[in-house]
Backbone as JSON Lines, residues from 0, in Angstrom:
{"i":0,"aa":"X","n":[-1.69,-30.05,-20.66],"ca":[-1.09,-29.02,-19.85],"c":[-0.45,-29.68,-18.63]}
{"i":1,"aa":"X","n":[0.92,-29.45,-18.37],"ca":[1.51,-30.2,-17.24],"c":[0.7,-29.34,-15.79]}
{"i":2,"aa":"X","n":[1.17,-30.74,-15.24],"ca":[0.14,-29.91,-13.38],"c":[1.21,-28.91,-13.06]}
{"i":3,"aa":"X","n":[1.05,-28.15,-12.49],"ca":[1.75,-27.42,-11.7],"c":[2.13,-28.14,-9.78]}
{"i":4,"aa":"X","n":[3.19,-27.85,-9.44],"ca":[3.88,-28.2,-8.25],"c":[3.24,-27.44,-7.55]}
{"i":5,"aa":"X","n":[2.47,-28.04,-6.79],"ca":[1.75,-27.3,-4.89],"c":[2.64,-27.46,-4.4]}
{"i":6,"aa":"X","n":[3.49,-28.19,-3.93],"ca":[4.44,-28.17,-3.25],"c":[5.43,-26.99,-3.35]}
{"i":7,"aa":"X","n":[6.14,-26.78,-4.72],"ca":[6.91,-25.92,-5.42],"c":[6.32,-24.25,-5.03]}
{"i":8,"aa":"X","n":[5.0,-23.87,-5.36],"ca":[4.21,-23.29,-5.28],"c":[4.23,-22.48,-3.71]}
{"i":9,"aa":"X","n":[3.84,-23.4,-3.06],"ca":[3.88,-23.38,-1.34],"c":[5.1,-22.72,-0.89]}
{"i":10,"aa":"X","n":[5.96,-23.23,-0.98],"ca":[7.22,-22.79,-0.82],"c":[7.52,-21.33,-1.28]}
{"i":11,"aa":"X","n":[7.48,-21.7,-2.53],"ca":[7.54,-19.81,-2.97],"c":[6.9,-19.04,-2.6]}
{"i":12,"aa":"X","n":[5.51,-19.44,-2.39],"ca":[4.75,-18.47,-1.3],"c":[5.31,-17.71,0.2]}
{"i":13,"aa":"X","n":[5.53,-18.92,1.11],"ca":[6.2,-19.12,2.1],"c":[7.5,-17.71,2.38]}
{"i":14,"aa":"X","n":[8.33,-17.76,1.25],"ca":[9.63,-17.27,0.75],"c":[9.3,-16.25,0.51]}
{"i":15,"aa":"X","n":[8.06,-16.1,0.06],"ca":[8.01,-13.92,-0.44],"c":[7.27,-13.91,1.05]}
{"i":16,"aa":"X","n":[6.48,-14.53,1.85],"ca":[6.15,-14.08,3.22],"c":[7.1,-13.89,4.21]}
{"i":17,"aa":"X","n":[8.05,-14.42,4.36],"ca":[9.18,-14.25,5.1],"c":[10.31,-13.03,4.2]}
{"i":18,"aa":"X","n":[10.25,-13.19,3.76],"ca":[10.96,-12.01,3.19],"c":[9.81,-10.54,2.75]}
{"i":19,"aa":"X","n":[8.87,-10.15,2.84],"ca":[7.95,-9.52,3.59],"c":[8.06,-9.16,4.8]}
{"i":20,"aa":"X","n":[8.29,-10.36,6.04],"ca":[7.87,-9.92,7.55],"c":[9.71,-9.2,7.41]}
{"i":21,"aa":"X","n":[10.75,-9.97,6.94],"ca":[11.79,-9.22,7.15],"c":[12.34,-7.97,6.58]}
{"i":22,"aa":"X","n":[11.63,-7.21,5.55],"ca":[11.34,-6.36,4.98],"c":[10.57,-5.52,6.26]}
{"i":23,"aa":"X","n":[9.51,-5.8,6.71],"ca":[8.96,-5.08,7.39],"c":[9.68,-4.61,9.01]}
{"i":24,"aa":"X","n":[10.27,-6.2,9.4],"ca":[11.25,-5.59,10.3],"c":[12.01,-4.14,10.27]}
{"i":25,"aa":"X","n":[12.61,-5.08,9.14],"ca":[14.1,-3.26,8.85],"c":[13.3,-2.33,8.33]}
{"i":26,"aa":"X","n":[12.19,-2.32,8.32],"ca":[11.48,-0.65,8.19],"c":[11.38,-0.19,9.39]}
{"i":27,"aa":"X","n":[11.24,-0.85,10.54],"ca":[11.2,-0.31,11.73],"c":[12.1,0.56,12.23]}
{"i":28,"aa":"X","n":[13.41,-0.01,12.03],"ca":[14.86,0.49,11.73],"c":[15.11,1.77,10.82]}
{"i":29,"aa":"X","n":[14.33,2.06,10.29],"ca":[14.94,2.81,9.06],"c":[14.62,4.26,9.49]}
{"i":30,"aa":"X","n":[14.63,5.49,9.55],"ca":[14.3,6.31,9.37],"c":[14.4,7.66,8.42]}
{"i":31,"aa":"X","n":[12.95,7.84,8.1],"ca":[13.12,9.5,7.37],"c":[12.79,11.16,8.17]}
{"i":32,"aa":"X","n":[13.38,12.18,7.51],"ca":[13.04,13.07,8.24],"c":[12.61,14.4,6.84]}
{"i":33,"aa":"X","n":[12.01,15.02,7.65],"ca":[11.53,16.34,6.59],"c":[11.14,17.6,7.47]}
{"i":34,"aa":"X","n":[11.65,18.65,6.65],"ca":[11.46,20.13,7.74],"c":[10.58,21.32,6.63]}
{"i":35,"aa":"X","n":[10.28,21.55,7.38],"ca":[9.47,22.81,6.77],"c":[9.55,23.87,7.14]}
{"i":36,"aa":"X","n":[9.39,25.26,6.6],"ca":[9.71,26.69,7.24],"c":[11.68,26.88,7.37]}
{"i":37,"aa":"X","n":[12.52,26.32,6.47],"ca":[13.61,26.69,6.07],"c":[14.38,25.25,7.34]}
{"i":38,"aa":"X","n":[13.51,24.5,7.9],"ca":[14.12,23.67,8.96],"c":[13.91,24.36,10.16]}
{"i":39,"aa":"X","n":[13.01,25.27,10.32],"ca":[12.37,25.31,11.38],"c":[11.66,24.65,12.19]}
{"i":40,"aa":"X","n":[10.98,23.26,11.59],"ca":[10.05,22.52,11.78],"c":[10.82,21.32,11.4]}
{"i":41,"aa":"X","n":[11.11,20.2,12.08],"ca":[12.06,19.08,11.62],"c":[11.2,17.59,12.14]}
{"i":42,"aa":"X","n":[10.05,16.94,11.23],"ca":[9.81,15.77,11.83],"c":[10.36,14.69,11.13]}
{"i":43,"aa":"X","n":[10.46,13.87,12.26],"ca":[11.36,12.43,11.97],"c":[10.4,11.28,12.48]}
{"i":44,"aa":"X","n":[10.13,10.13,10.88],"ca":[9.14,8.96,11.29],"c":[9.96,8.24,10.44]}
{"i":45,"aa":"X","n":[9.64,6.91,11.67],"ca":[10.16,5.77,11.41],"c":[9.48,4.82,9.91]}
{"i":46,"aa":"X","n":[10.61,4.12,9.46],"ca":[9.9,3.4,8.12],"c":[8.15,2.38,8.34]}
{"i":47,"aa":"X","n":[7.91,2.12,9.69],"ca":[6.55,1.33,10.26],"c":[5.53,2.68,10.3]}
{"i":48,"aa":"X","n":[5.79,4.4,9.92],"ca":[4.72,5.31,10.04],"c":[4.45,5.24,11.62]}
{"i":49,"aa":"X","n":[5.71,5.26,12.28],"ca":[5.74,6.11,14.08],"c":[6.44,7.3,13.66]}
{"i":50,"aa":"X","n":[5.55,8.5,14.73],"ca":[6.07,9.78,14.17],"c":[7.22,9.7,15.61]}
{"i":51,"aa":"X","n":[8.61,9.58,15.23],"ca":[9.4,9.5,16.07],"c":[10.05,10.41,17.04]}
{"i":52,"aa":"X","n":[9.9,11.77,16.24],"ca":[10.35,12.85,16.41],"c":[10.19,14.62,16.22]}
{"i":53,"aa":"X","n":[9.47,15.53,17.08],"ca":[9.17,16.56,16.41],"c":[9.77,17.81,16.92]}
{"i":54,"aa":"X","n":[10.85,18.7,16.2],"ca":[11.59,19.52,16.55],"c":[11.29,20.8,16.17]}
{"i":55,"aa":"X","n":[10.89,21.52,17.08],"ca":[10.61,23.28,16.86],"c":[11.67,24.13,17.13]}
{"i":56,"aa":"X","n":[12.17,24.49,16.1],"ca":[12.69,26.04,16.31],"c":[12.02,27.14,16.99]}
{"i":57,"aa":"X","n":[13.05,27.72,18.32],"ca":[12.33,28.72,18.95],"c":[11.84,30.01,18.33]}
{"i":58,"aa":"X","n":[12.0,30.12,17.66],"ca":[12.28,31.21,16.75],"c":[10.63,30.99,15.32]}
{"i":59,"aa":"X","n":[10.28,30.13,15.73],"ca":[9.2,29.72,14.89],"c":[8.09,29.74,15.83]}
{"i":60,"aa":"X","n":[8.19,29.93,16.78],"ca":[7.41,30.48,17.65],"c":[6.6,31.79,17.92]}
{"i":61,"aa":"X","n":[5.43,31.83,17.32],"ca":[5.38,33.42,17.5],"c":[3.92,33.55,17.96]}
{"i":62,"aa":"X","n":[3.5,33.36,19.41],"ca":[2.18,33.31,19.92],"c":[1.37,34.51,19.37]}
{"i":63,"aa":"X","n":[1.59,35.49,18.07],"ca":[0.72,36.01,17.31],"c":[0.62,35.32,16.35]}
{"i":64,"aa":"X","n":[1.1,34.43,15.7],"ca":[0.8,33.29,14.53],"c":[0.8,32.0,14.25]}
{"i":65,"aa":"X","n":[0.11,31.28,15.65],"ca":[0.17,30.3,15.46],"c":[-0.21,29.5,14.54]}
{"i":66,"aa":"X","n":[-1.19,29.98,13.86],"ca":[-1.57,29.31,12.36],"c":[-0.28,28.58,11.74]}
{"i":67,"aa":"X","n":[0.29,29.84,11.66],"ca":[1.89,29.23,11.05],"c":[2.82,27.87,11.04]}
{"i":68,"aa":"X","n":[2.65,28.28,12.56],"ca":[3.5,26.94,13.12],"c":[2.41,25.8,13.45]}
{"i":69,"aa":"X","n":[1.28,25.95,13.26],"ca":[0.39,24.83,12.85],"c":[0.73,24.22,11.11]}
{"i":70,"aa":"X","n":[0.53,25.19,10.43],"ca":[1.23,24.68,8.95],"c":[2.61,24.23,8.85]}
{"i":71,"aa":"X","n":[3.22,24.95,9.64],"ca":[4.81,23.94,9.39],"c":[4.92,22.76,9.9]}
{"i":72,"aa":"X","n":[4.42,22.57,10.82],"ca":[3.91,21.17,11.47],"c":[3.43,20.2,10.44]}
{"i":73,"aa":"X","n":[2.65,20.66,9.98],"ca":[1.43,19.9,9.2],"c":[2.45,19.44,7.83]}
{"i":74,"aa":"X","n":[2.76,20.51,7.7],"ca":[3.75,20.04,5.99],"c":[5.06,19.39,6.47]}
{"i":75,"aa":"X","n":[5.47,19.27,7.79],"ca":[6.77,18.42,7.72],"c":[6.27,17.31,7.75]}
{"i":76,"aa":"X","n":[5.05,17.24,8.75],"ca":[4.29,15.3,9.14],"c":[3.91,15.0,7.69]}
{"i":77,"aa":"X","n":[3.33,15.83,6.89],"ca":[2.94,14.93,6.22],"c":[4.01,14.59,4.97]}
{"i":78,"aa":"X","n":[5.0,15.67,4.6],"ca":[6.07,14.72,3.52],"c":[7.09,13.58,4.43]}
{"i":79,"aa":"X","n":[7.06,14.15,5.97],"ca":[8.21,12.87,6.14],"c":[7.17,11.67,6.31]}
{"i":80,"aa":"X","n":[5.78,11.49,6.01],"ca":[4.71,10.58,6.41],"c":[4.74,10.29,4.97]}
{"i":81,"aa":"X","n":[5.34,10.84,3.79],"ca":[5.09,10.55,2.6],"c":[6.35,9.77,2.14]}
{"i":82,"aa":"X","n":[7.35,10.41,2.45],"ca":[8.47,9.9,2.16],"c":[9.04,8.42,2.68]}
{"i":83,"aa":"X","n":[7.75,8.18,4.07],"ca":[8.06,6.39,4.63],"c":[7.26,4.98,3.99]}
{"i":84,"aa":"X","n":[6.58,6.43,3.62],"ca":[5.48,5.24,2.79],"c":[6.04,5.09,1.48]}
{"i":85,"aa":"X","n":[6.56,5.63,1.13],"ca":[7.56,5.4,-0.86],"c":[8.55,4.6,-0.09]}
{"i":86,"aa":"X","n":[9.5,5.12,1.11],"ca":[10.2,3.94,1.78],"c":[10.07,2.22,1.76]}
{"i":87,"aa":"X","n":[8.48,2.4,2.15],"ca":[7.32,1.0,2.58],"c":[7.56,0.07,1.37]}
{"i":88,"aa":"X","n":[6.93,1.3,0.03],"ca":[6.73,0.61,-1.37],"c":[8.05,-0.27,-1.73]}
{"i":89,"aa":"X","n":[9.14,0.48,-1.58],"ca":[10.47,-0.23,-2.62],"c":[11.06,-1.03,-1.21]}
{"i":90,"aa":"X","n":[10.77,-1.07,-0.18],"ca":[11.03,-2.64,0.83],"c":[10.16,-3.38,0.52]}
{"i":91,"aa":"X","n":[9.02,-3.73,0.45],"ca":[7.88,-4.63,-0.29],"c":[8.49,-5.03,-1.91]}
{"i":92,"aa":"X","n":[7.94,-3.99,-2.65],"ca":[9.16,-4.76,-3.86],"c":[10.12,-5.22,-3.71]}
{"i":93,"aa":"X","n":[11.26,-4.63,-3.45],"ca":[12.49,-6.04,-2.75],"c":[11.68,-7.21,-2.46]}
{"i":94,"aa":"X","n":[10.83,-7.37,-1.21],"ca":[10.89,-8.38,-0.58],"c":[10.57,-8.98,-2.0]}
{"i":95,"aa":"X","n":[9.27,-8.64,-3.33],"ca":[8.21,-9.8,-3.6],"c":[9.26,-10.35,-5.13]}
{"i":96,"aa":"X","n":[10.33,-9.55,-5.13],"ca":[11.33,-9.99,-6.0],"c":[11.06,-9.54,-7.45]}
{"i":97,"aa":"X","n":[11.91,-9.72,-8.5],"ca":[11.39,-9.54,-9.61],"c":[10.8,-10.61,-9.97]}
{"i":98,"aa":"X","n":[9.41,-10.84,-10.91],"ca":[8.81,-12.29,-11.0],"c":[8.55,-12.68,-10.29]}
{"i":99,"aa":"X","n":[8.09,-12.12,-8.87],"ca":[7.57,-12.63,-7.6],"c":[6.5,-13.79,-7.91]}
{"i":100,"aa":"X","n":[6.23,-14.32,-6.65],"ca":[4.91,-14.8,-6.34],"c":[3.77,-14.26,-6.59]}
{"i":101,"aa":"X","n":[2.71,-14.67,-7.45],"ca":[1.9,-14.31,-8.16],"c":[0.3,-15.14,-7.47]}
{"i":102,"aa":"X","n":[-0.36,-14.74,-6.13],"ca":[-1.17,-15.28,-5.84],"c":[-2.34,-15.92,-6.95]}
{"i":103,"aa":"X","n":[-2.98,-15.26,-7.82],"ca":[-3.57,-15.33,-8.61],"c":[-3.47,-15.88,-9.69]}
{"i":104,"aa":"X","n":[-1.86,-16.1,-9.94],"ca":[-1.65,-16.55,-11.25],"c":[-1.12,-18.49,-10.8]}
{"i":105,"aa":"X","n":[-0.86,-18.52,-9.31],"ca":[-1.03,-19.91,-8.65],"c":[-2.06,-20.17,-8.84]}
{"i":106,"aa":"X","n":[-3.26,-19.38,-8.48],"ca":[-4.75,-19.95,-8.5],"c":[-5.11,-20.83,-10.07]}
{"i":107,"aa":"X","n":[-4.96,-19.75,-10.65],"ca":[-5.37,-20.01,-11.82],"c":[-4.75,-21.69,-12.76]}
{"i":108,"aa":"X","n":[-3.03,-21.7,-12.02],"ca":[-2.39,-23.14,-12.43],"c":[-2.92,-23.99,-11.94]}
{"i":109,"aa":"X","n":[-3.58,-24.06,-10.88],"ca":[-4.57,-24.57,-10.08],"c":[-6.09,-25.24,-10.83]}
{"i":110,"aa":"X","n":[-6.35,-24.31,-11.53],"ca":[-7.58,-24.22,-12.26],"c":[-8.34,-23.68,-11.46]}
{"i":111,"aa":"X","n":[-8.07,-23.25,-10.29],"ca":[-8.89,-22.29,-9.42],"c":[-9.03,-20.69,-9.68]}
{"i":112,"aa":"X","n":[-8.8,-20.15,-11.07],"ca":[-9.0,-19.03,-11.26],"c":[-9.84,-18.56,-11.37]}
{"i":113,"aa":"X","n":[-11.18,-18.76,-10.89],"ca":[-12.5,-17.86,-10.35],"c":[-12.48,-17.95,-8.89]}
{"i":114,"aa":"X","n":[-12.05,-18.83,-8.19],"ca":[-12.15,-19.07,-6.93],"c":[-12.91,-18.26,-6.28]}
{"i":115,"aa":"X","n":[-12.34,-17.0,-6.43],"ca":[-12.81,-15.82,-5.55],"c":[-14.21,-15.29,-5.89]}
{"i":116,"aa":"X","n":[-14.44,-15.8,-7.25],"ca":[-15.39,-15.04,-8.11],"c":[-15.52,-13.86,-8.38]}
{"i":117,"aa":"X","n":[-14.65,-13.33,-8.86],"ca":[-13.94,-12.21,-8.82],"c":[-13.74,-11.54,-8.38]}
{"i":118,"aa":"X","n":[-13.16,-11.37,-7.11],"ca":[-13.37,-10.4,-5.95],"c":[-11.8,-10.56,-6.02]}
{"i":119,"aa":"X","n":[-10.98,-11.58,-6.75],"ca":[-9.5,-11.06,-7.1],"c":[-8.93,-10.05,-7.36]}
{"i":120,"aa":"X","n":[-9.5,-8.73,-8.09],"ca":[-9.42,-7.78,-8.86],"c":[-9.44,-7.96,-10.46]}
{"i":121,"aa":"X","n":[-8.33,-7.97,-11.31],"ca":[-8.48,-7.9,-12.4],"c":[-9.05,-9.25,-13.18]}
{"i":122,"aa":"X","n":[-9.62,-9.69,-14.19],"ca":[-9.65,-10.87,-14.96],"c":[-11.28,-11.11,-14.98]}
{"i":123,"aa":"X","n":[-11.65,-12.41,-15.23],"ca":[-12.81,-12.4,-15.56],"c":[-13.68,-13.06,-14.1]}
{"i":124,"aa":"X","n":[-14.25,-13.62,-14.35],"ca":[-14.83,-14.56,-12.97],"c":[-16.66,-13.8,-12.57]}
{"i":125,"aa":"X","n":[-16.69,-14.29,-11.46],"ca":[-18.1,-13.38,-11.03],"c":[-19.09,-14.32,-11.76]}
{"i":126,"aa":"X","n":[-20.02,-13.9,-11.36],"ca":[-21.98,-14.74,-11.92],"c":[-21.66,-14.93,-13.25]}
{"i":127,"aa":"X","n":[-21.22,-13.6,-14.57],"ca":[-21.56,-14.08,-15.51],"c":[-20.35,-14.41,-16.54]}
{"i":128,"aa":"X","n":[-19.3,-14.24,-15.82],"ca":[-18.1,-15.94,-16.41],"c":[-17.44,-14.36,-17.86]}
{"i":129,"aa":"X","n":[-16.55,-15.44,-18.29],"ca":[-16.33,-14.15,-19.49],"c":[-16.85,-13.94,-20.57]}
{"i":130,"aa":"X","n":[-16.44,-12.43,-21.41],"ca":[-17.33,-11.89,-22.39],"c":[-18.82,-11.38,-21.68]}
{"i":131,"aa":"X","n":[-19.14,-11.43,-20.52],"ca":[-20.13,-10.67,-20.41],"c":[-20.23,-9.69,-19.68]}
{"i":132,"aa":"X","n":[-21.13,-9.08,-19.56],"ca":[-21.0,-7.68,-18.84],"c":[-20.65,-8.01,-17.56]}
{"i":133,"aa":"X","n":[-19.87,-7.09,-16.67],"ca":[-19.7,-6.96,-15.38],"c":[-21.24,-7.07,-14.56]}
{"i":134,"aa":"X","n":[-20.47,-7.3,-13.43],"ca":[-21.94,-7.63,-12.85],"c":[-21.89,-6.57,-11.73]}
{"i":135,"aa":"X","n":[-23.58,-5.71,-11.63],"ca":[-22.96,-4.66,-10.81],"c":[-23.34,-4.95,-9.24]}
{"i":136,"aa":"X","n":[-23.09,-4.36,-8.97],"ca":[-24.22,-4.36,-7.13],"c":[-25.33,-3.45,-7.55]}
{"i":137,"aa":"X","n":[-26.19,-3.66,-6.18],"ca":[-27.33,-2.9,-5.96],"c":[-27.68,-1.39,-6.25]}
{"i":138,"aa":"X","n":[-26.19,-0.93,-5.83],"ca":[-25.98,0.67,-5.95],"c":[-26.15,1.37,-6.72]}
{"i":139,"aa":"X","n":[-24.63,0.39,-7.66],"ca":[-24.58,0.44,-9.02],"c":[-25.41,0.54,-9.8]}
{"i":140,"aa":"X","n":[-26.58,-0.3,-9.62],"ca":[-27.23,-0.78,-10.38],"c":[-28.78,0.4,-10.91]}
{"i":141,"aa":"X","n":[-28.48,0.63,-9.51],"ca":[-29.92,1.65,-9.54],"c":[-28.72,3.31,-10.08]}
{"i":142,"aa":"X","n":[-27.76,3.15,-9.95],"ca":[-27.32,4.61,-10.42],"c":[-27.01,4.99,-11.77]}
{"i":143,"aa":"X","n":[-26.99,3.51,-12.45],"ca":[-26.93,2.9,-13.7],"c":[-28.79,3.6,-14.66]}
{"i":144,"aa":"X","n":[-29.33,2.77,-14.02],"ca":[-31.1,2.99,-13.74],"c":[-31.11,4.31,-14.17]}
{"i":145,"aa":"X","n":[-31.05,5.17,-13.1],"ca":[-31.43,6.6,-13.21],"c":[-30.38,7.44,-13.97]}
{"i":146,"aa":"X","n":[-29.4,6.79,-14.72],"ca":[-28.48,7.84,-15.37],"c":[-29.67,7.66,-16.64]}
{"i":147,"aa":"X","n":[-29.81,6.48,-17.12],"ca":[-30.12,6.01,-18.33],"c":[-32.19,6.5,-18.74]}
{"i":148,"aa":"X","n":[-32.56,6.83,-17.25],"ca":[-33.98,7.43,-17.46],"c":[-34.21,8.87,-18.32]}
């Protein structure tokens, strides 16, 4: 099996981190907005999740229902709070490229693919190596216990 380039490796790392922090820059820059109650309610947050902006219609005002204009509030923050974060997702993809940098799959060219002992997420690793059962915690273990009593 040929070695793999640390050097090569490094670099590409390097390259999806900087293109990350500059990804994250121009989210700062970016903004979305969302209204609720026909655009009665108009909030505007920046692509970093700063709520930049919150605009009430006078007319949405009605000190017998404030409930109301508590809910229009609530449903503009939270889709234009939804809509920066799907923003977030496809600037991050850009940055990590198609065929990005693959922390894990460096490790592994490495021969360091337990490293973590599985605390990588997917694959094998941990106390009992592959083909064997997962290994649980304490919690687990006893909730495991008492399902099976």
């Amino acid at each position: 099996m040929p070695q793999p380039n640390i050097q090569n490796m490094l670099k590409q790392a390097q390259e999806v981190m900087a293109a990350q922090q500059e990804a994250q820059d121009a989210l700062k820059e970016q903004r979305v907005e969302a209204s609720a109650g026909g655009g009665m309610v108009k909030v505007t947050v920046t692509g970093d999740l700063k709520i930049e902006a919150l605009t009430i219609d006078p007319d949405a005002v009605d000190p017998e229902d404030v409930e109301m204009l508590q809910d229009l509030v609530l449903a503009a923050t939270n889709e234009a709070l939804r809509q920066a974060v799907d923003l977030q997702e496809k600037a991050m993809q850009g940055a990590s490229g198609a065929g990005g940098f693959d922390p894990m799959q460096a490790l592994e060219g490495l021969g360091l693919g337990d490293a973590l002992g599985g605390l990588g997420g997917g694959g094998a690793g941990g106390v009992g190596g592959p083909g064997s059962p997962p290994q649980l915690n304490r919690a687990a273990r006893r909730a495991a216990q008492k399902k099976n009593r």
